[in-house]
py3Dmol code that shows the C-alpha trace and the ligand (Angstrom):
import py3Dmol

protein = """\
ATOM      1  CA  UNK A   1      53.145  93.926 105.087  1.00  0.00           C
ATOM      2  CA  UNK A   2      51.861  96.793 106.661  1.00  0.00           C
ATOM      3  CA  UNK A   3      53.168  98.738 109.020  1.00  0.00           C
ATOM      4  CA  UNK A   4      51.995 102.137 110.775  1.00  0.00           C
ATOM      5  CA  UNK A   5      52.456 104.181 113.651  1.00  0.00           C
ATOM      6  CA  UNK A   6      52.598 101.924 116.752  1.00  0.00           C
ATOM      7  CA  UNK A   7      52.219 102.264 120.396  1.00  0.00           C
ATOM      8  CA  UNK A   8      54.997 100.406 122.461  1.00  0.00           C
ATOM      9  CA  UNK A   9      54.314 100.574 126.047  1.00  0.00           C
ATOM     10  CA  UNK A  10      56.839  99.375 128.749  1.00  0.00           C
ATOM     11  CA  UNK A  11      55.954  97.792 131.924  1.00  0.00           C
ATOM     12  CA  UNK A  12      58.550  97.714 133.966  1.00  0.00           C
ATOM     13  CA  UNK A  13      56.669  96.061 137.055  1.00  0.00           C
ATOM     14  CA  UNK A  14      58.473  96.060 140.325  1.00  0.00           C
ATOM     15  CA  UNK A  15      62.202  96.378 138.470  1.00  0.00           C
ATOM     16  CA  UNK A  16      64.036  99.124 137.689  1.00  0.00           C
ATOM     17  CA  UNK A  17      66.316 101.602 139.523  1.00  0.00           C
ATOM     18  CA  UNK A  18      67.669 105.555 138.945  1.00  0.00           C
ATOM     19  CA  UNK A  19      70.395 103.576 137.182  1.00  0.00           C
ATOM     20  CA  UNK A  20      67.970 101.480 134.439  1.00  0.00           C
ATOM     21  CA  UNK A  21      66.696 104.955 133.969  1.00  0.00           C
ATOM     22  CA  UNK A  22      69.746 106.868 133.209  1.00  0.00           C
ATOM     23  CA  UNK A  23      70.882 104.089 130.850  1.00  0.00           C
ATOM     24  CA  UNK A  24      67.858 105.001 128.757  1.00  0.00           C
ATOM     25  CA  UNK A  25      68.235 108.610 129.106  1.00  0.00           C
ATOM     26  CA  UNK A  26      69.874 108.502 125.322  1.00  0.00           C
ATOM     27  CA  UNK A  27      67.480 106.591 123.740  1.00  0.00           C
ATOM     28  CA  UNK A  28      66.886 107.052 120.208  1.00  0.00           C
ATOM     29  CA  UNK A  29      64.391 105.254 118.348  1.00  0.00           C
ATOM     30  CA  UNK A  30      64.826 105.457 114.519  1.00  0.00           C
ATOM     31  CA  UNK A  31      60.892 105.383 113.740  1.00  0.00           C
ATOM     32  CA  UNK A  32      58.002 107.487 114.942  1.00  0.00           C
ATOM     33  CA  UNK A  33      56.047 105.333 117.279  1.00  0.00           C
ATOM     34  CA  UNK A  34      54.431 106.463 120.178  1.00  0.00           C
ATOM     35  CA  UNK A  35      56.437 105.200 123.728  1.00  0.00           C
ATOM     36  CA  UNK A  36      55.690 105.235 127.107  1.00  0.00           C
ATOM     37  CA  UNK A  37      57.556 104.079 129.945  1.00  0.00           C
ATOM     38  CA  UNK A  38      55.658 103.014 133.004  1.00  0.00           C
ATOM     39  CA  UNK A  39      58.432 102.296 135.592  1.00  0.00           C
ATOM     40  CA  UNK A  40      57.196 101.788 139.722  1.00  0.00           C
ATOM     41  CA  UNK A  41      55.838 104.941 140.843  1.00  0.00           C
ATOM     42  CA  UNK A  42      58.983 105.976 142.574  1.00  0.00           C
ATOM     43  CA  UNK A  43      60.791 105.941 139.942  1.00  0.00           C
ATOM     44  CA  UNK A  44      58.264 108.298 138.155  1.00  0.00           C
ATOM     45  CA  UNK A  45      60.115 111.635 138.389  1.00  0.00           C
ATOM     46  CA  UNK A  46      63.370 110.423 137.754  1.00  0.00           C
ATOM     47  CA  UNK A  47      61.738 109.099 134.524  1.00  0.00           C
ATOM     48  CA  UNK A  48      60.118 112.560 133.639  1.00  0.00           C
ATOM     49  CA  UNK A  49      63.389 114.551 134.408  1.00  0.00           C
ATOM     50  CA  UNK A  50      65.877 112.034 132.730  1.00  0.00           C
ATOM     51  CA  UNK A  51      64.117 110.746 129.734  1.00  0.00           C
ATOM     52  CA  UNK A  52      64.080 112.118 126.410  1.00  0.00           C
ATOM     53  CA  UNK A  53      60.572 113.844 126.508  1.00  0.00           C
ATOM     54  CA  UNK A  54      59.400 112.122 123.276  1.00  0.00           C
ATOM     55  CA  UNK A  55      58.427 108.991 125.658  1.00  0.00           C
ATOM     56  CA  UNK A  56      55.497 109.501 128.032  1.00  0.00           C
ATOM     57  CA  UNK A  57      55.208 108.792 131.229  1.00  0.00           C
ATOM     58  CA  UNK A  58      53.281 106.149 131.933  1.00  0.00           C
ATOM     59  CA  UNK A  59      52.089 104.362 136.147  1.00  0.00           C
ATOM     60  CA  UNK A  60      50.876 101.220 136.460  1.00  0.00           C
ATOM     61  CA  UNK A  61      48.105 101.317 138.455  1.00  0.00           C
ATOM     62  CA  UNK A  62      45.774 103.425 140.626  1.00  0.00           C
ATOM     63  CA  UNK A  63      43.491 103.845 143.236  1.00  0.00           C
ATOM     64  CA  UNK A  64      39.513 104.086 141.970  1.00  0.00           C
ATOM     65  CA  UNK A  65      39.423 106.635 145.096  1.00  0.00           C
ATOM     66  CA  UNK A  66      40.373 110.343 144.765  1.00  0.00           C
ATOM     67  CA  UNK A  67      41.798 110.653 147.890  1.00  0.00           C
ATOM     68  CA  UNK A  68      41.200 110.013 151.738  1.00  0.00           C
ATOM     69  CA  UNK A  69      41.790 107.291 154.231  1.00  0.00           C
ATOM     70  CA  UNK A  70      43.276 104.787 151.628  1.00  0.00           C
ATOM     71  CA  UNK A  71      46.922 104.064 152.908  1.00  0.00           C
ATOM     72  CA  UNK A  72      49.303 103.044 150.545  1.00  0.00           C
ATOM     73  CA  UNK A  73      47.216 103.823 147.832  1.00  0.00           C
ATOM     74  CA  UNK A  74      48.068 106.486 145.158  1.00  0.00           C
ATOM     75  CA  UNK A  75      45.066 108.316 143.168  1.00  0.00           C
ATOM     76  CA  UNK A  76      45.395 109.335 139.225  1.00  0.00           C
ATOM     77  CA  UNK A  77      45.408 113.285 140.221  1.00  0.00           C
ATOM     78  CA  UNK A  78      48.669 112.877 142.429  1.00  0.00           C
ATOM     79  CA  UNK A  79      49.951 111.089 139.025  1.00  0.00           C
ATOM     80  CA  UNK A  80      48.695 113.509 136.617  1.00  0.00           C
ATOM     81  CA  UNK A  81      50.903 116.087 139.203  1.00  0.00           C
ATOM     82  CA  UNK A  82      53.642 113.885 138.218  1.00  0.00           C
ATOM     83  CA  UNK A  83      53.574 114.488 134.556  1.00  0.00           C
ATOM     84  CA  UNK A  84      52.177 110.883 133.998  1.00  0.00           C
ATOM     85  CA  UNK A  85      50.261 110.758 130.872  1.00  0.00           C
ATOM     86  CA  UNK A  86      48.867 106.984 130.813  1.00  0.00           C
ATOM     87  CA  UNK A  87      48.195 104.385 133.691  1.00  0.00           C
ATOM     88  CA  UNK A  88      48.076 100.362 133.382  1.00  0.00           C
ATOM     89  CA  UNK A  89      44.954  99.087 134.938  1.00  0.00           C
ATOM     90  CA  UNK A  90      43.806  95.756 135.571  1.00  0.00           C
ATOM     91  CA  UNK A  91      46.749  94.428 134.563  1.00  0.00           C
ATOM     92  CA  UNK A  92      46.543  89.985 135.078  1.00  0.00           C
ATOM     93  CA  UNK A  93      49.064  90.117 137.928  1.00  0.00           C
ATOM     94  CA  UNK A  94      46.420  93.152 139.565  1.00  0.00           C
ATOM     95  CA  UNK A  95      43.546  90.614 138.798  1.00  0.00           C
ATOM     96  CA  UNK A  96      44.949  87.622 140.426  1.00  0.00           C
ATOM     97  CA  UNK A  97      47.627  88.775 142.851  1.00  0.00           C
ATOM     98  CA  UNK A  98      45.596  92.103 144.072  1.00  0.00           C
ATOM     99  CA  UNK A  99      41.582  90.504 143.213  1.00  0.00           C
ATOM    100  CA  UNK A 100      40.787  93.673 141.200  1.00  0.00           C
ATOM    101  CA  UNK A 101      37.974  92.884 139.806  1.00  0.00           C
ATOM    102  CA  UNK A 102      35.703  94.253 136.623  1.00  0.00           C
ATOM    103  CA  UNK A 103      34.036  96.067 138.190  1.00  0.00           C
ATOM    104  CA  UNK A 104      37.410  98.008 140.092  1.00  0.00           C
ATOM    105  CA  UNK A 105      38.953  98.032 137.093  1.00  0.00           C
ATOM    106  CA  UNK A 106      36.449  99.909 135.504  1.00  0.00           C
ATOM    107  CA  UNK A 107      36.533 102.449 138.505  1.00  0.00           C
ATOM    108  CA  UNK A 108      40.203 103.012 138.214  1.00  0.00           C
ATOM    109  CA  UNK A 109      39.607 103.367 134.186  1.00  0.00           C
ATOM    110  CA  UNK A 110      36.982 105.957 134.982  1.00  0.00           C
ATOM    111  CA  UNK A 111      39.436 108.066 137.944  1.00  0.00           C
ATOM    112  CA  UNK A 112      42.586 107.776 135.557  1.00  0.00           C
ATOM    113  CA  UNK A 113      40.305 109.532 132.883  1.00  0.00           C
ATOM    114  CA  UNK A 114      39.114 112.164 135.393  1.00  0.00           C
ATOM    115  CA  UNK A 115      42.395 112.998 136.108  1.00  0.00           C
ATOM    116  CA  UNK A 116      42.984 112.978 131.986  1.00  0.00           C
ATOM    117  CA  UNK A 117      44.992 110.321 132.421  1.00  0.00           C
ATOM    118  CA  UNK A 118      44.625 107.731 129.579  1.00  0.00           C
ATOM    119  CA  UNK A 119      44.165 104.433 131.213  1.00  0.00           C
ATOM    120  CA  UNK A 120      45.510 101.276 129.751  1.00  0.00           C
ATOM    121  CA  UNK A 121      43.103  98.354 130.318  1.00  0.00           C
ATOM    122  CA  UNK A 122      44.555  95.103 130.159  1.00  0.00           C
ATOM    123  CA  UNK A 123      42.335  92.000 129.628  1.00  0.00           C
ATOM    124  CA  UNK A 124      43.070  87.819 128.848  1.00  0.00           C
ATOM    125  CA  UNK A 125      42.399  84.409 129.254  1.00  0.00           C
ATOM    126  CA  UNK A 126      43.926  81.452 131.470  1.00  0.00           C
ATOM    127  CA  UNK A 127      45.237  78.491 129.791  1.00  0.00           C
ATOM    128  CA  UNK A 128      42.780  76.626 131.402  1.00  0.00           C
ATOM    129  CA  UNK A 129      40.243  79.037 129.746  1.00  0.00           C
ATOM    130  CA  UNK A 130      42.067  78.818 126.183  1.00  0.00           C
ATOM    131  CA  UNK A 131      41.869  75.367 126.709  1.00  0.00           C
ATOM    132  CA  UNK A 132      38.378  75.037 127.068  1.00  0.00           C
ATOM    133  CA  UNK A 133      37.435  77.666 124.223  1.00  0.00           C
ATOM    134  CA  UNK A 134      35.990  80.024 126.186  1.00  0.00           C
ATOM    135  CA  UNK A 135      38.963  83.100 124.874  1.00  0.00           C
ATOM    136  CA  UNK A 136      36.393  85.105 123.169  1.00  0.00           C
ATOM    137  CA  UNK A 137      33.824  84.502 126.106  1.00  0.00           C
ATOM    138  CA  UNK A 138      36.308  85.510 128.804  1.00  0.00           C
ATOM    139  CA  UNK A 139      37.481  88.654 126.472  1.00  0.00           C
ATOM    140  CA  UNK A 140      33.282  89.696 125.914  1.00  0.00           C
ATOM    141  CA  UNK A 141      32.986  89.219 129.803  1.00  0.00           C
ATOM    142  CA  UNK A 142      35.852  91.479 130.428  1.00  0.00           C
ATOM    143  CA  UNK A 143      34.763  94.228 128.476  1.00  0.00           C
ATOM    144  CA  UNK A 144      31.585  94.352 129.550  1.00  0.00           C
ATOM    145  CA  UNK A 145      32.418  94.551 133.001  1.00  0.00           C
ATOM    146  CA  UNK A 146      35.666  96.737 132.565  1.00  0.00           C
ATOM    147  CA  UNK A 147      35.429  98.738 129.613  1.00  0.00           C
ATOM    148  CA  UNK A 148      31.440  98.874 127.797  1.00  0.00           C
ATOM    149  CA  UNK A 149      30.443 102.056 130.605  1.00  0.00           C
ATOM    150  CA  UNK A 150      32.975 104.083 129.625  1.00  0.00           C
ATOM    151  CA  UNK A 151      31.713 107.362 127.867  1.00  0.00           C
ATOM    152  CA  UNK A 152      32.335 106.970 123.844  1.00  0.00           C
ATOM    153  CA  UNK A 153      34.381 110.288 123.999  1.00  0.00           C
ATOM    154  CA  UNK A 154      37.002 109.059 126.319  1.00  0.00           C
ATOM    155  CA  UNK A 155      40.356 108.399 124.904  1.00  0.00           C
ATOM    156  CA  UNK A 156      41.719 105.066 126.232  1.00  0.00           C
ATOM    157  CA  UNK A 157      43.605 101.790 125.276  1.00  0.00           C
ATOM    158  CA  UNK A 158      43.496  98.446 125.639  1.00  0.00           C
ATOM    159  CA  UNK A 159      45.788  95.357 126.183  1.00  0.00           C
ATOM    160  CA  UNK A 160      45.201  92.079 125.018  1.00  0.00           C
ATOM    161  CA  UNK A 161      47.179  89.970 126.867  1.00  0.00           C
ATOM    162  CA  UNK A 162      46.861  86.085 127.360  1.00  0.00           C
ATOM    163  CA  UNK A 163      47.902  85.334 131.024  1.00  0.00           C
ATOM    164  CA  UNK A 164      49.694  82.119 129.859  1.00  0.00           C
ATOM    165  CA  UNK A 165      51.938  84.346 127.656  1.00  0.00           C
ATOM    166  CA  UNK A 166      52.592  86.873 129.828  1.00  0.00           C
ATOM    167  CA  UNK A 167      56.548  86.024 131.132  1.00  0.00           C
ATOM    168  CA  UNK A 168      56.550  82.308 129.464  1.00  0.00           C
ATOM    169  CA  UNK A 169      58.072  82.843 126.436  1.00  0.00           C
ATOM    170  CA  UNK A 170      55.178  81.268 124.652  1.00  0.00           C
ATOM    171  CA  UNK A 171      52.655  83.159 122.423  1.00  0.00           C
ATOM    172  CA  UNK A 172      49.783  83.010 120.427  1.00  0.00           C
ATOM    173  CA  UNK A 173      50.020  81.789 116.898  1.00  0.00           C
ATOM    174  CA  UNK A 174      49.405  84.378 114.213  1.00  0.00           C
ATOM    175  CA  UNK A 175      46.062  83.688 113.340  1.00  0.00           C
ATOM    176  CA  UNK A 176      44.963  83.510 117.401  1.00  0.00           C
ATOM    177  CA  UNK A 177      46.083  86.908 117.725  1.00  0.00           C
ATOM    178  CA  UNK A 178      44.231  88.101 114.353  1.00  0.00           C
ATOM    179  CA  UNK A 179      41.636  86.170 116.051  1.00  0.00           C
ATOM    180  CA  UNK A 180      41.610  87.643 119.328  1.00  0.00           C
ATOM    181  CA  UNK A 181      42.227  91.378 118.028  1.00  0.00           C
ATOM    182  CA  UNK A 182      39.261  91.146 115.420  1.00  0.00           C
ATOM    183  CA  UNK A 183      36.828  89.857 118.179  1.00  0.00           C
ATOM    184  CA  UNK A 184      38.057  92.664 120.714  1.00  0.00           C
ATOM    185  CA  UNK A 185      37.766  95.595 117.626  1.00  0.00           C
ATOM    186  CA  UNK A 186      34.019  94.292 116.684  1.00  0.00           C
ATOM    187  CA  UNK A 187      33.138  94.397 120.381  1.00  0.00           C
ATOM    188  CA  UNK A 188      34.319  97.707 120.738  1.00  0.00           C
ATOM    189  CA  UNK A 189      32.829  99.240 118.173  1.00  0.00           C
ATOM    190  CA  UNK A 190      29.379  98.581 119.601  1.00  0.00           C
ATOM    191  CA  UNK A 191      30.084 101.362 122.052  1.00  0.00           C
ATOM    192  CA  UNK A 192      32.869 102.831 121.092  1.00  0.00           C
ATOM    193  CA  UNK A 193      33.042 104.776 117.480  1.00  0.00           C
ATOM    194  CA  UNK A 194      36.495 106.029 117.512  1.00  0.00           C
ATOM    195  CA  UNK A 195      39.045 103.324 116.852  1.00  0.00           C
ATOM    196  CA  UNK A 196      40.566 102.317 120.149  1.00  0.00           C
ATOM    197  CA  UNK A 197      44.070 101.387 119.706  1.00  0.00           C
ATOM    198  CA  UNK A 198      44.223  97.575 121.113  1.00  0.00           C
ATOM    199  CA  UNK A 199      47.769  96.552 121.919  1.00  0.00           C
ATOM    200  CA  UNK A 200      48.974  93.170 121.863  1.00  0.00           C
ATOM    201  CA  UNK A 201      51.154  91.653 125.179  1.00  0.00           C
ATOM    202  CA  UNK A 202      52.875  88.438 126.883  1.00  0.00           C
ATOM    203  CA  UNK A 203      56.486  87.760 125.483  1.00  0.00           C
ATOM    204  CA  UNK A 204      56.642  89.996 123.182  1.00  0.00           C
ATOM    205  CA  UNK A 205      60.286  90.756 121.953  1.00  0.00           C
ATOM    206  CA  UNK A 206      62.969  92.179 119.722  1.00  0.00           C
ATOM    207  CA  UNK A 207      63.159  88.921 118.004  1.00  0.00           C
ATOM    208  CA  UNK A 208      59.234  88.540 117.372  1.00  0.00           C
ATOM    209  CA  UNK A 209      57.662  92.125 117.619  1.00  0.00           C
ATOM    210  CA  UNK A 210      57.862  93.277 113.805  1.00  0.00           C
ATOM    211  CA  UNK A 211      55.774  89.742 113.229  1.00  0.00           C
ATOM    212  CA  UNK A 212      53.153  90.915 115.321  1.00  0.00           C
ATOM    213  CA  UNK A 213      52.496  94.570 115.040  1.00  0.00           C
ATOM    214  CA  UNK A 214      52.055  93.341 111.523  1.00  0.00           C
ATOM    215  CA  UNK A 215      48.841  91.570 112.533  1.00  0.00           C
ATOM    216  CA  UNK A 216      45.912  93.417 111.659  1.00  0.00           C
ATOM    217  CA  UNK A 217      44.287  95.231 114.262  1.00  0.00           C
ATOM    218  CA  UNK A 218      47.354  95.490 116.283  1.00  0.00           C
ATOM    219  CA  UNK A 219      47.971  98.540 117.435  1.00  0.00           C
ATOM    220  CA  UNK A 220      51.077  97.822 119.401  1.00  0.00           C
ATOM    221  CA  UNK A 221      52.732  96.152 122.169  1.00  0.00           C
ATOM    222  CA  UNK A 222      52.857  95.959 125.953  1.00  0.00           C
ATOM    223  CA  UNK A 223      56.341  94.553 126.955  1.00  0.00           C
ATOM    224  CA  UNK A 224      57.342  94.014 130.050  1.00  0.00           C
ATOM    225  CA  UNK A 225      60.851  91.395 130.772  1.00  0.00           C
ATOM    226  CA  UNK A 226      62.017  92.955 127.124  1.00  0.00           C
ATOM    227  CA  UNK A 227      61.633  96.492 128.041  1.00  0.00           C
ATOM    228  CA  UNK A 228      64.236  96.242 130.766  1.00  0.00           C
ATOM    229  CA  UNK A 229      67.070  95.999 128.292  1.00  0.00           C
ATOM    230  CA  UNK A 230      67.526  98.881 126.610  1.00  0.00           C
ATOM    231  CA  UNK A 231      68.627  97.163 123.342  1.00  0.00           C
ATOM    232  CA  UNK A 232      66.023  94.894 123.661  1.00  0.00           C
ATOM    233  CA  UNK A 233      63.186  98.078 123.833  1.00  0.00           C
ATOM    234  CA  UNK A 234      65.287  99.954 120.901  1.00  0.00           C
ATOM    235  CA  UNK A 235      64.671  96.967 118.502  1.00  0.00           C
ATOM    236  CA  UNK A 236      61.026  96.638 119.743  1.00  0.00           C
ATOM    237  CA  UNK A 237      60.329 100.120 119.389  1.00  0.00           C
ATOM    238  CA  UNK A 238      62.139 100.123 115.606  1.00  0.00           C
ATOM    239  CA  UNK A 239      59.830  97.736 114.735  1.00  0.00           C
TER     240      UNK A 239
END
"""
ligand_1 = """\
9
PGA
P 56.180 90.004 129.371
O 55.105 90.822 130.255
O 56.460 90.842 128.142
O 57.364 89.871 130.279
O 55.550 88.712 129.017
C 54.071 91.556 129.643
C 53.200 92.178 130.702
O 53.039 91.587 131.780
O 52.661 93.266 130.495
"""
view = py3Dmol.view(width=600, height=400)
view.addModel(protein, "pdb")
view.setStyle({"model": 0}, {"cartoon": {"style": "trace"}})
view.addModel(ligand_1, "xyz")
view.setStyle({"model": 1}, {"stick": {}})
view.zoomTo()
view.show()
């Protein structure tokens, strides 16, 4: 099976602490993929001082606004001061805890790239929409809204990640995510001529990654419980 260069992104959500990020502060992958850590922003330059500076720096989200009377929020120029290299955005949880729609989504994709950040957009179904059949439909409506007007030259990523695997310990059989990553490639390249890495997410772990990063048209993974264990996020990114 093959087996290239891989992007393993970690989404640390709202865990983590000065301690998590010391305990990584050794971390030594044996192979050559490409990591980023995106830990809660206030934990951001901890993460750029203590980390080994092979792993970018990564937020995980950001305000579509530059700056101005937007409390709370945080725009991708303040991160880019922060040594952040990529951004999550739209992640599900941002979609259905936050309403982000397509349409903010691809606003925030658009300020994370003026700020040369490259954004990470996520996109996935429901059950109730796997259920039904309507995966591809709900991926094609996605992009279209979140990704399709963003100029060809931009560098970006995206996530494919069902919502019903995401934190459920259930995912996709092998030939679903072939499935799913073939549709989301062909769509792509009808706008997009470079190939846009297209990482895979929702339970991914130590015990399953090397299985699925050897899926074609997997680019990587998007972790998030696994990446909290260091051991865990060594095996994942050995994979
Ligand atoms: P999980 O989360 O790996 O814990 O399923 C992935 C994500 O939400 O990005």
């Amino acid at each position: 099976m093959k087996n290239n260069h891989k992007i393993i992104a970690a989404n640390w959500k709202m865990n983590g602490s000065e301690e998590l990020i010391k305990e990584f502060s050794k971390f030594a992958p044996e192979k050559h993929n490409d990591i980023i850590i995106c830990p809660p922003f206030t934990l951001l330059d901890s993460a750029k001082t203590l980390l080994p500076s092979f792993i970018k720096i990564g937020a995980q989200n950001c305000s579509e606004k530059n700056n101005g009377p937007f409390t709370g929020e945080i725009s991708a120029s303040m991160l880019q001061e922060k040594s952040v290299t990529h951004v999550l955005i739209g992640h599900s949880e941002r979609r259905t805890l936050f309403n982000e729609t397509d349409d903010v989504i691809y606003k925030k994709a658009e300020a994370a790239i003026c700020s040369k950040l490259t954004p990470i957009i996520c996109i996935g179904e429901t059950l109730l929409e796997k259920k039904a059949n309507k995966t591809l439909q709900v991926l094609d409506y996605q992009i279209d809204g979140s990704v399709a007007k963003i100029n060809p030259h931009e560098k970006f990523i995206v996530a494919y990640e069902p919502i019903w695997a995401i934190g459920t310990g259930l995912i996709p059989n092998e030939n679903e995510i072939k499935e799913t990553h073939l549709h989301i490639k062909t769509k792509l390249s009808q706008n997009f001529n470079t190939d846009i890495p297209i990482l895979y997410g929702g339970s991914a772990n130590a015990e399953n990654c090397s299985q699925i990063t050897s899926i074609k048209n997997v680019g990587g993974l998007l972790v998030g419980g696994a990446s909290l264990n260091q051991h865990d996020f060594l095996a994942i990114c050995n994979c």
